[in-house]
C-alpha positions as CSV (number, residue, x, y, z in Angstrom):
1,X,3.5,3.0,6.7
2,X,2.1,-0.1,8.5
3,X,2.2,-3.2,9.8
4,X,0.3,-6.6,8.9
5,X,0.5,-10.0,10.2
6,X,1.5,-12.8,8.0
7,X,1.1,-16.4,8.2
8,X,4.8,-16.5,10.2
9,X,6.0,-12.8,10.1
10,X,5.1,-9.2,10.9
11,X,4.8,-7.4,7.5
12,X,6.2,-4.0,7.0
13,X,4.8,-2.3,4.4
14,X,5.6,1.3,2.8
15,X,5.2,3.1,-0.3
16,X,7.5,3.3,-2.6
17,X,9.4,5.8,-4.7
18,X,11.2,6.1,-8.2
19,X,14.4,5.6,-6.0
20,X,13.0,2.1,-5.4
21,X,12.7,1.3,-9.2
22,X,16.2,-1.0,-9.5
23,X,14.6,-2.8,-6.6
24,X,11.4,-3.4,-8.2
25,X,13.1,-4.5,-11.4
26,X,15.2,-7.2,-10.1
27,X,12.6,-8.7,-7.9
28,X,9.9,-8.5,-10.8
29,X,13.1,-10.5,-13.0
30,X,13.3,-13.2,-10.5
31,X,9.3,-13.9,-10.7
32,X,8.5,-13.5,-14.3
33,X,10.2,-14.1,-17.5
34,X,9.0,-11.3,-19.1
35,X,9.8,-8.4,-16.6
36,X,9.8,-5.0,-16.9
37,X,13.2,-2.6,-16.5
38,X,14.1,-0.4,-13.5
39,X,13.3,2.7,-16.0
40,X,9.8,1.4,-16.7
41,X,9.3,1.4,-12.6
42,X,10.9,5.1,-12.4
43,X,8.4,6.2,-15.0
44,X,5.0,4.5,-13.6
45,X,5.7,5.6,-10.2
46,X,6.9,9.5,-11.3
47,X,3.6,9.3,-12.9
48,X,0.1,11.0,-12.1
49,X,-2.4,8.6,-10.6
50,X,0.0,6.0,-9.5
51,X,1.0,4.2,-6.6
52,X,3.3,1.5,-5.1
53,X,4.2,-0.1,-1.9
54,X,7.1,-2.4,-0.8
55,X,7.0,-4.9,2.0
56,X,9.5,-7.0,3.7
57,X,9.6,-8.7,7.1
58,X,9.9,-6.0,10.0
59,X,13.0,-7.5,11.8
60,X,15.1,-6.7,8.8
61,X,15.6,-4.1,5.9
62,X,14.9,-7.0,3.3
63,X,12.1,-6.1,0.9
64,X,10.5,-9.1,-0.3
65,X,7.1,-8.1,-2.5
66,X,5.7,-5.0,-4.2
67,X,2.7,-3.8,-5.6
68,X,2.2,-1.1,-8.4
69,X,-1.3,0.5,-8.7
70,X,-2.9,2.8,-10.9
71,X,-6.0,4.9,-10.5
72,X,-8.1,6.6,-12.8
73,X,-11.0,8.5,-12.2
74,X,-12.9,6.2,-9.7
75,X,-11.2,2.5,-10.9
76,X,-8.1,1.5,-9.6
77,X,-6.3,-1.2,-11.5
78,X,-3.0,-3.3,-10.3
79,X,-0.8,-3.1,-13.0
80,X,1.9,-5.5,-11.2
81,X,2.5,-7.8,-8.1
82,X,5.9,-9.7,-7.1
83,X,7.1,-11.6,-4.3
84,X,10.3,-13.1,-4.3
85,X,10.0,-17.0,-4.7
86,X,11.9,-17.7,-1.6
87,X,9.0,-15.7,0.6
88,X,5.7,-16.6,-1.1
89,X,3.2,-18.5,0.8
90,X,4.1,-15.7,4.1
91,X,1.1,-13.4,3.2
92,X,3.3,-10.5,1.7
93,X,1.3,-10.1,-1.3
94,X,-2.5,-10.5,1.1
95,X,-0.5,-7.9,2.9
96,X,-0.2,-5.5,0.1
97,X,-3.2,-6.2,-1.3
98,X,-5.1,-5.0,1.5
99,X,-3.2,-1.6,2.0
100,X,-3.5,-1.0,-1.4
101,X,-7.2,-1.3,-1.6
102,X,-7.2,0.8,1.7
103,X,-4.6,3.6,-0.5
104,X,-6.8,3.4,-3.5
105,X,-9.8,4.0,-1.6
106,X,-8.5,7.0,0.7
107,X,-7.7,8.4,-3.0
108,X,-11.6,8.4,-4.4
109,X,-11.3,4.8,-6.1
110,X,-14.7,3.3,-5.9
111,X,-13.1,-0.5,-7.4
112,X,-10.0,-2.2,-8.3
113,X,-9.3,-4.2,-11.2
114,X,-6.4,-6.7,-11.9
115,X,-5.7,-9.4,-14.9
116,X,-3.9,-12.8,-14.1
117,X,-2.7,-15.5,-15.7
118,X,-4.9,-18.5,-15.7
119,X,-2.2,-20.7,-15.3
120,X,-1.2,-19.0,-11.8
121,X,-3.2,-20.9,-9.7
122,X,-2.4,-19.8,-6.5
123,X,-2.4,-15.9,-7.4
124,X,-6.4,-17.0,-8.5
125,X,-6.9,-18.7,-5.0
126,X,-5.9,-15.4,-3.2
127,X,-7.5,-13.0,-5.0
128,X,-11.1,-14.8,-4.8
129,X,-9.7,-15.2,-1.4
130,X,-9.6,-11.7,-1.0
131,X,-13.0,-11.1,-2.3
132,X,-11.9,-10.5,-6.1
133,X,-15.0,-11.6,-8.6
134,X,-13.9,-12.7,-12.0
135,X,-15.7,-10.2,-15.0
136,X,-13.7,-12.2,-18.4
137,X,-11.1,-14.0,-19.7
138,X,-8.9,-12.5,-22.5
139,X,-7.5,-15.6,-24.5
140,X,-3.8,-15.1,-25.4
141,X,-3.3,-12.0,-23.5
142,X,0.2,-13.4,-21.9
143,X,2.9,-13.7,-24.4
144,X,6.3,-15.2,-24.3
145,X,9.2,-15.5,-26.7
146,X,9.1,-19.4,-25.2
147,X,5.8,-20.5,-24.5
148,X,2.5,-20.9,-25.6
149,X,0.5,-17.4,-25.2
150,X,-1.8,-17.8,-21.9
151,X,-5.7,-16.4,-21.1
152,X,-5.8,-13.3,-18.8
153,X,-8.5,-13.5,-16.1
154,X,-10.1,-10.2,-15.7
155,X,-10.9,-9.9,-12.0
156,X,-12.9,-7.1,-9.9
157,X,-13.0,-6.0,-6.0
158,X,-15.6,-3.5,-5.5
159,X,-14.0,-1.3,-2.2
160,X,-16.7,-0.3,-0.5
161,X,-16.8,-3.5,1.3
């Protein structure tokens, strides 16, 4: 689909298809405790109004991050972001951000919406980073068999800009 420039690599970045779903669901295991299954990932991105794209470091076939997006009328709304622990901090999830504002745009989406962990400090950093404005906070949204329930920051990029 496109190239981007990380901090210390060239990004490839592509859409991705139901095919990709096993994929998804093993990277999306290794970043969060509560993950979502390969048939989950088959449905969302079979589905109307949804979107995803894959990215990985152009010299090899390794896919490293993903983003899964979902528009609705004129809002767009990330419903998930991943990148494998061993690649963060390479600007793989800037990278997909980006070309998924750019995708939800080209398809009539006027803003996009995302929630986040409080707790996840550095996903915070980058998305005011990115120009992301926070609307709420929705106390205990994040739950987990084994820890304490966590606030969801509600979080809005207008994509006009």
């Amino acid at each position: 689909m496109r190239d981007y420039r990380g901090r210390d690599v060239t990004i490839e970045i592509r859409m991705a298809s139901a095919e990709d779903a096993e994929l998804l669901a093993r990277i999306h295991a290794e970043c969060f405790e509560d993950h979502w299954p390969a048939v989950s990932f088959r449905s969302l991105l079979d589905g109307a109004g949804v979107f995803g794209l894959v990215a990985g470091r152009s010299a090899g076939p390794q896919i490293s991050s993903f983003i899964v997006v979902r528009i609705a009328v004129d809002d767009a709304e990330i419903l998930t972001l991943a990148t494998l622990p061993a690649a963060r901090g390479s600007g793989f999830a800037s990278g997909l951000i980006r070309a998924a504002m750019e995708q939800a745009k080209n398809r009539g989406a006027l803003s996009l919406f995302l929630e986040v962990a409080e707790t996840n400090q550095p996903g915070l950093r980058l998305y005011k980073k990115l120009g992301f404005k926070q609307l709420a906070v929705r106390p205990g949204y994040y739950e987990s068999g084994t820890n304490a329930a966590v606030a969801a920051v509600v979080m809005r990029r207008e994509l006009s800009s």
